[in-house]
N, C-alpha and C positions, 0 to 999 in steps of 0.2 A: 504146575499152576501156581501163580503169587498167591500171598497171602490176602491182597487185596481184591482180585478178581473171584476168591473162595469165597470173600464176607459177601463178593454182590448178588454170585449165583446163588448160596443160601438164602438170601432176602428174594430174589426171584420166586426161587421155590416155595418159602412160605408166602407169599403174597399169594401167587397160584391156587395152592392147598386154600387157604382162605379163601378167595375166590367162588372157588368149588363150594363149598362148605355154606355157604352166606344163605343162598335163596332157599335149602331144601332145610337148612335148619331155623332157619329163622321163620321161614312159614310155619316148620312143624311147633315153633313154640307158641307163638300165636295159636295155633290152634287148643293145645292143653291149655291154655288161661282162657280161653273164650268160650269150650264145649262144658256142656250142664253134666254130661257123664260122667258115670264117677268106675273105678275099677273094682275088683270085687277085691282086692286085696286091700285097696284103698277105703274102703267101707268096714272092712277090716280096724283098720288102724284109727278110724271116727270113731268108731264105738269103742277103742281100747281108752282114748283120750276123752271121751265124752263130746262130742264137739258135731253141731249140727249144720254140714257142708254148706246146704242152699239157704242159712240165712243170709243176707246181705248184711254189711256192718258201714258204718259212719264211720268218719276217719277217726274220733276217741276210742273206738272201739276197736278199729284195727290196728291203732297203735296197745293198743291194752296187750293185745293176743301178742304182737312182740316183742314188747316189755317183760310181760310174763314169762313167756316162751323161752326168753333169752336170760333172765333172772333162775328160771329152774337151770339150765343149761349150764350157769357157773357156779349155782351150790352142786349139781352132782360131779361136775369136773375136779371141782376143790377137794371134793368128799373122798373120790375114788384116790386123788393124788395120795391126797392123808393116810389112806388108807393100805396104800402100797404095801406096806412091810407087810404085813398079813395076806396079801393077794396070793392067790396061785398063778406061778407067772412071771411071779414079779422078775424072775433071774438073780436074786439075792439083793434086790437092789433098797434100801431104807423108803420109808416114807417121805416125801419130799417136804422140806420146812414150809411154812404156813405162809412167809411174806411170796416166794416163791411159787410155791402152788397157787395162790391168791392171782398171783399176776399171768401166770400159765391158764387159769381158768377164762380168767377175762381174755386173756390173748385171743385163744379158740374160740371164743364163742361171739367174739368180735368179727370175728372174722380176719382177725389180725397177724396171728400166727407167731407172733414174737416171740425169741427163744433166748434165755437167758441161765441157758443150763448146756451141757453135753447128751444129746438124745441117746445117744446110744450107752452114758453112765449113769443116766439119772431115771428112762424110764423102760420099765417092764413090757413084757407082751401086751397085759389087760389093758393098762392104762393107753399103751398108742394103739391100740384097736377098738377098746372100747368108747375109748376114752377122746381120742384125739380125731382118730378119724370120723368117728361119729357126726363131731363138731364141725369137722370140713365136709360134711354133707349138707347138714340142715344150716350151720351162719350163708353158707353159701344160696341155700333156698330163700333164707328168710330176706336176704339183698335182692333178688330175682321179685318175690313178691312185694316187697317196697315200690321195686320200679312200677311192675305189672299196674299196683293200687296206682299210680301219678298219670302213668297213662291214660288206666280208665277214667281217671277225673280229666285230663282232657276229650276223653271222647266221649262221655254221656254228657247230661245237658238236666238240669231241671229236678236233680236229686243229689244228695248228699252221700251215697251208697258207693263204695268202692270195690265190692265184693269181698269175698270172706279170706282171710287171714288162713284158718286153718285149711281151708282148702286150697289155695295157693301155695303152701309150704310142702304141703302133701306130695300134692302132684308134679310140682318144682324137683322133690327129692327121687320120687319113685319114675316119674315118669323123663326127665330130663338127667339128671344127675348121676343116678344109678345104674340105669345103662349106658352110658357116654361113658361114668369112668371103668365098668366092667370090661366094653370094647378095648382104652385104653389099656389096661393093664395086663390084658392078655396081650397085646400088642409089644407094650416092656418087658411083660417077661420073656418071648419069643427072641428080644435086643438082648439079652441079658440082664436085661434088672433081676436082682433075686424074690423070691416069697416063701418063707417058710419060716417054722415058727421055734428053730433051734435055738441053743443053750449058747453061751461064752467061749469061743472055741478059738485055740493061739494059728496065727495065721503066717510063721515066720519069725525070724530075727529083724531085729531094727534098734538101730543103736546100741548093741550091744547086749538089747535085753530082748523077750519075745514082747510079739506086740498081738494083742485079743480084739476080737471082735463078736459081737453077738447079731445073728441074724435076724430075721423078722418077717412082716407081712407088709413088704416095703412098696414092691410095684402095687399094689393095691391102694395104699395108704400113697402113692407117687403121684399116682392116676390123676386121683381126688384134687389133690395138694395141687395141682395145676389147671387141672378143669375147672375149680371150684375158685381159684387165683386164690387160694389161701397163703399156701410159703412155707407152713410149718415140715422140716428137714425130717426125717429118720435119725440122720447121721448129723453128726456136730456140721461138716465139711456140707452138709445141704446136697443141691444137684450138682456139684465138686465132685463129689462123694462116685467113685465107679460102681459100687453097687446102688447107688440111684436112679445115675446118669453116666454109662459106660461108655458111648461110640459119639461121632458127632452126629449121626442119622439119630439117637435119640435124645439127643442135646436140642434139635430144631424138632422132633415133635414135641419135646413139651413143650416147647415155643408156641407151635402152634395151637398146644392144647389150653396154655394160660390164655390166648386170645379172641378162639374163637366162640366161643358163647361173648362177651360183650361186645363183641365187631357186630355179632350175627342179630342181637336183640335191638340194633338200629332197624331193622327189617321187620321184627316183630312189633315195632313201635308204628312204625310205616301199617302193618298191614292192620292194625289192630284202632287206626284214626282214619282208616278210609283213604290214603294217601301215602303209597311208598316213596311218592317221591319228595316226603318229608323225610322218609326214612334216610333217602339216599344223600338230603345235604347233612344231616346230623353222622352218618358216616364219613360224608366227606369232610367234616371239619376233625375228627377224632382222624382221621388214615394222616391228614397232614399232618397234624402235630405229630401223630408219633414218626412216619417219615419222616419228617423237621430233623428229631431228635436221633434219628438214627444215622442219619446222616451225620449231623455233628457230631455224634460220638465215635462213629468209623473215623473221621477227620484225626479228632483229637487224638486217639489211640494208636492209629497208623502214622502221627507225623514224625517225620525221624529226627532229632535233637541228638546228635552226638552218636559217637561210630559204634557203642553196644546196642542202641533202639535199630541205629542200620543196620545192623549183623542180626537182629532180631527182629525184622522184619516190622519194627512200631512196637510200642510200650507194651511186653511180655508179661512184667514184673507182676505176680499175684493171679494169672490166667495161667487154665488148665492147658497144657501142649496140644493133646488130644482136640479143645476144641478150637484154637486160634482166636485170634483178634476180632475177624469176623465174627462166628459164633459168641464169642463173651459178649461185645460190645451189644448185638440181638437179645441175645436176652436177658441184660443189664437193663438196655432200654426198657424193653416191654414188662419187665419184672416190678421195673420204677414207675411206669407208665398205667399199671394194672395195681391193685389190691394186692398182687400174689405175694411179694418178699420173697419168694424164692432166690439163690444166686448160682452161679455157676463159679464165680469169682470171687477175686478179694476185692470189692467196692473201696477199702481204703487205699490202696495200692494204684488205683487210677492215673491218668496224670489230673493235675489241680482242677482245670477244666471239664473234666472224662466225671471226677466226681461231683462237681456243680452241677451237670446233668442230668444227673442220678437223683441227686437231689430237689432240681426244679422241676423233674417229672413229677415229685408226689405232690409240691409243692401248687402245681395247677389244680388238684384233687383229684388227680386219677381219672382224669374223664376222658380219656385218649389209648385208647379206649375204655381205660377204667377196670374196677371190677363186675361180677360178674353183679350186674343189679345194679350196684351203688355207682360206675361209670357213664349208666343211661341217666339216669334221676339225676346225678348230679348234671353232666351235659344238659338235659333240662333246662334245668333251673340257670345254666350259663345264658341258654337259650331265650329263656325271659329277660333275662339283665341285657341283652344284648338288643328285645326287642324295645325294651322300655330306653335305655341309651338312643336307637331309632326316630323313636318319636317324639323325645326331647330334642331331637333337631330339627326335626319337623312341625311341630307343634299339632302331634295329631298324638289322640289319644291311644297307646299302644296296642298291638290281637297280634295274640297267638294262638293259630290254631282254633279261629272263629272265639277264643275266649280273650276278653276286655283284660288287661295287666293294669288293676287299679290300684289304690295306698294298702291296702290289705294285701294282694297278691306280692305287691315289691315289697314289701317290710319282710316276710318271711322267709324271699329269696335271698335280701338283703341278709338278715340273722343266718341264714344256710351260708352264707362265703365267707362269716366273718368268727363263724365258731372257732373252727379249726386251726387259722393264724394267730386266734388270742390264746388258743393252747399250745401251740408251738411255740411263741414269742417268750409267754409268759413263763413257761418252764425251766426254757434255754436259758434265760435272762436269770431266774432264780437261782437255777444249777452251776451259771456262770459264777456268781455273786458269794454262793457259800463256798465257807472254807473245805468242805471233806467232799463234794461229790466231782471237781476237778482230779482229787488224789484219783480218778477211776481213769482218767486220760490217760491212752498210752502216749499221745505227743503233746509238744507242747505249740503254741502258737497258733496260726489260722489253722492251723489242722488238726488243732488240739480240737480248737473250738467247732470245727466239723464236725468230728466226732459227736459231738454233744447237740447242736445242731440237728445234726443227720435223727440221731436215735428222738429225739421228740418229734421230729418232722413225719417218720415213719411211726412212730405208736397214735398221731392223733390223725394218720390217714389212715389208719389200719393197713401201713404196708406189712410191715415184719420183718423186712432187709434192715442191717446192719451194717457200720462203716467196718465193723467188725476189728477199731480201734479203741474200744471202749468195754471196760468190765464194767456190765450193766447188771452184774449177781451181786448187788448191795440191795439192802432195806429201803436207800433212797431213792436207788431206779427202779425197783422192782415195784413201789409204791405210786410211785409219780409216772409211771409209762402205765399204768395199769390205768390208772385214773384220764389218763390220757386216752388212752384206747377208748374207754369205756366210753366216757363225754363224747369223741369223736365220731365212737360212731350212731350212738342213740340221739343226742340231741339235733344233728342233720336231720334223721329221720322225723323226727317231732314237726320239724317246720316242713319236710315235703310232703306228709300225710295232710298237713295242717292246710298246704296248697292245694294240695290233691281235693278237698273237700268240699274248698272257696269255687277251685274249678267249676268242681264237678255239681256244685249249685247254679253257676250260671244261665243263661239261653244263652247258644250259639248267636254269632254276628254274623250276618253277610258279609262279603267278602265283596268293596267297591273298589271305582278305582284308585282308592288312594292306599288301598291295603297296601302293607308291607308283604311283599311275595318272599314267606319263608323257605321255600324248595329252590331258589336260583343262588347260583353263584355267590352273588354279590353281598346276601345273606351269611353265607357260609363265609367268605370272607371276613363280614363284619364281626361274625363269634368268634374266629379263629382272634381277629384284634383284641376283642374286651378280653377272652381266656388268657394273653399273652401281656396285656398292659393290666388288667386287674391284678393278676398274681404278679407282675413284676414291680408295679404300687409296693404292693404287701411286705414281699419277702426281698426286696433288691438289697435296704443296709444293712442284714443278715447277710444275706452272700458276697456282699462286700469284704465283710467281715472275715468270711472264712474260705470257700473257694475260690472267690476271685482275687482275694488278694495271692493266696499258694499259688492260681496257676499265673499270676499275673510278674510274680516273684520269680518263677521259674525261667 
């Protein structure tokens, strides 16, 4: 079988898998966000918190519970880090420095995952189990219930109330989260992922000297790390890494496990406004893009340029044997295309083009399907911009989803697409500009400047992927990617609660015949255009700059 006909039957396959997976999961999560029941374990964990399920909250107030939620989450991350040397656990390993913990905390609790250390030298048992994995349970809820809050402000009418915070997080972790990744992980460890909670033990010769490895509670912590589209590695080498990600059958389930919760909560969006076949254009415009992209990057990877890419069946160079071209180029895409940062590869190693892809995936904001939460809400919000662009052609006053898109509703969609380019822009540009945070470039040129690029474009979308040509273990990355993460991903949040609320005050419009019919085709085409010519506005003299000129040079 070629290399080429391998990458398409694997995209079959997960397409498939997804497929299957769509209707019963997606109903089932509509249903946890919409039933008044609470679990008795989950009544449990209200009264540990103090926290009174069936109040209803306004959107300051459900931003509060996030805010909060997510402010304690990176003092006790930071705390436990500091805290290492003392920890039982630890595997001997020091306390991790302050500027570095600082930026590990935020990472995780962003949702971000970015790693700017060796996981497997830097942290102990306590800290990635208690510690880390924790965080890739509940940042992944607290995305889930952002979206859930935007929705219900499109579907109620005549209140302000987006339901409760704490009870959405809850049940996001215990009732979605926690069993998905438990199935998972017995599933990796049956593949061979390892789990267990051994000591530093030599694994062999290598180079002359032995080479150590310490074990862990990795398929567990794996599980999470892709259902959750978090990204944060076990191992330096990520899903590389054989004890992560061993065989190619589990190189395409995590594929499919980063994907399917935000493919599947286009359905829960669908069943939860009275109309799946809303659900079903807003999928359709997320399945193109990322197919767009997948395609193209099979192209770029596969094209042969000279007789080592022919004898290697398309650009090798930095991809794992085991999973091939196929395999890398899947879930590169969907890595880039999601929240998760996870890799299987070396993203800088691409060809020039292979990583400008990489790149303008995060650079759309992940809404293709995004992550787990933050790719519906954002989709969204595309969604708006796309109806309001509509009716400026028409000279009809914009509805979405029976709700009027007035100066209110488009200012905050408006500040939602423009956060995260002025923190990209603005950081590259600075990083560019100073004399000492260049010294951190491993190359020099358009692909120096990639690198650099790359790692802002990924901490202000909360990817977590790396060009992985860049020492980002300086005071200056580890402060300025922190600050990035952190803005990127709270202050989004602020304006689609802020929508969420304007919504969800409304009265519904009838629906005449001049409506904009948001479930047809033509629809879903129009968003695919503004998602593809907004961000290519944005970000085009940046990747002039740095991928397109490398592969264009090439």
């Amino acid at each position: 079988m070629g290399p080429v006909l391998a990458g398409v039957l694997q995209l079959l396959a997960l397409i498939g898998a997804l497929a299957l997976s769509y209707i019963p999961l997606g109903n089932y999560m509509a249903k946890v966000y919409s039933t008044g029941r609470h679990w008795r374990v989950e009544r449990w964990i209200y009264r540990g918190i103090g926290a009174n399920p069936d109040t209803q909250m306004t959107w300051p107030a459900y931003l509060r519970g996030v805010l909060a939620f997510s402010a304690v989450g990176v003092l006790f991350l930071y705390l436990l880090q500091r805290l290492q040397g003392v920890l039982p656990g630890s595997l001997g390993f020091d306390s991790v420095n302050p500027a570095q913990a600082f930026n590990t905390a935020v990472s995780f609790v962003t949702n971000t995952n970015w790693q700017s250390y060796y996981g497997e030298q830097t942290m102990g048992h306590v800290v990635q189990t208690a510690g880390l994995a924790v965080q890739n349970f509940v940042s992944a809820a607290v995305g889930i219930a952002v979206a859930v809050a935007l929705v219900r402000g499109f579907a109620r009418s005549r209140t302000g109330e987006l339901g409760n915070f704490w009870a959405d997080l809850v049940r996001g972790t215990v009732r979605i989260l926690v069993p998905g990744a438990a199935l998972a992980a017995v599933v990796l460890v049956a593949c061979g992922v390892i789990q267990n909670f051994s000591g530093i033990h030599e694994v062999g010769q290598f180079m002359g000297g032995s080479r150590q490895w310490n074990g862990g509670a990795v398929a567990s912590q794996e599980a999470i790390k892709e259902l959750g589209t978090n990204g944060g590695g076990y191992f330096n080498a990520n899903s590389a890494h054989p004890y992560e990600n061993p065989t190619p059958f589990t190189n395409l389930f995590e594929i499919f496990l980063i994907l399917v919760i935000p493919f599947s909560l286009t359905r829960t969006f669908g069943v939860m406004v009275g109309s799946v076949r809303q659900g079903y254009a807003i999928l359709a415009t997320m399945a193109s893009i990322w197919l767009g992209f997948v395609a193209l990057m099979m192209w770029t990877e596969f094209a042969h340029h000279g007789p080592a890419l022919e004898l290697a069946g398309g650009a090798m160079e930095g991809k794992e044997v085991r999973f091939g071209i196929g395999g890398s180029s899947l879930f590169a895409v969907s890595t880039t295309l999601t929240s998760t940062g996870a890799v299987d590869s070396f993203h800088s190693s691409f060809t020039g083009l292979g990583g400008g892809i990489t790149m303008l995936g995060m650079m759309l904001g992940e809404i293709a399907p995004g992550g787990t939460g933050s790719g519906l809400y954002g989709m969204l919000i595309m969604a708006v911009i796309a109806v309001f662009i509509a009716g400026l052609m028409v000279g009809r006053t914009p509805e979405y989803l029976g709700k009027k898109i007035g100066a209110r509703e488009i200012k905050l969609a408006a500040c939602y697409i423009l956060v995260t380019p002025a923190l990209v822009l603005v950081f590259t540009g600075v990083s560019m500009s100073l004399s000492t945070p260049p010294h951190s470039m491993l190359n020099s040129g358009a692909h120096g400047f990639s690198e650099v690029l790359y790692a802002f474009t990924s901490a202000a979308n909360n990817n977590g992927s790396a060009f992985a040509g860049l020492n980002a273990n300086t005071d200056w990355y580890n402060t300025t990617t922190a600050l990035a993460m952190a803005l990127g991903r709270f202050l989004p949040m602020v304006f689609v609660l802020a929508l969420a609320g304007s919504l969800a005050e409304q009265r519904p419009v009838p629906a005449t015949a001049g409506t904009l019919r948001t479930e047809k085709p033509l629809f879903t085409g129009l968003l695919v255009g503004a998602i593809l010519i907004i961000t290519g506005l944005t970000y085009f003299p940046a990747l002039a700059l740095g991928p397109l000129a490398e592969g264009l040079a090439s």
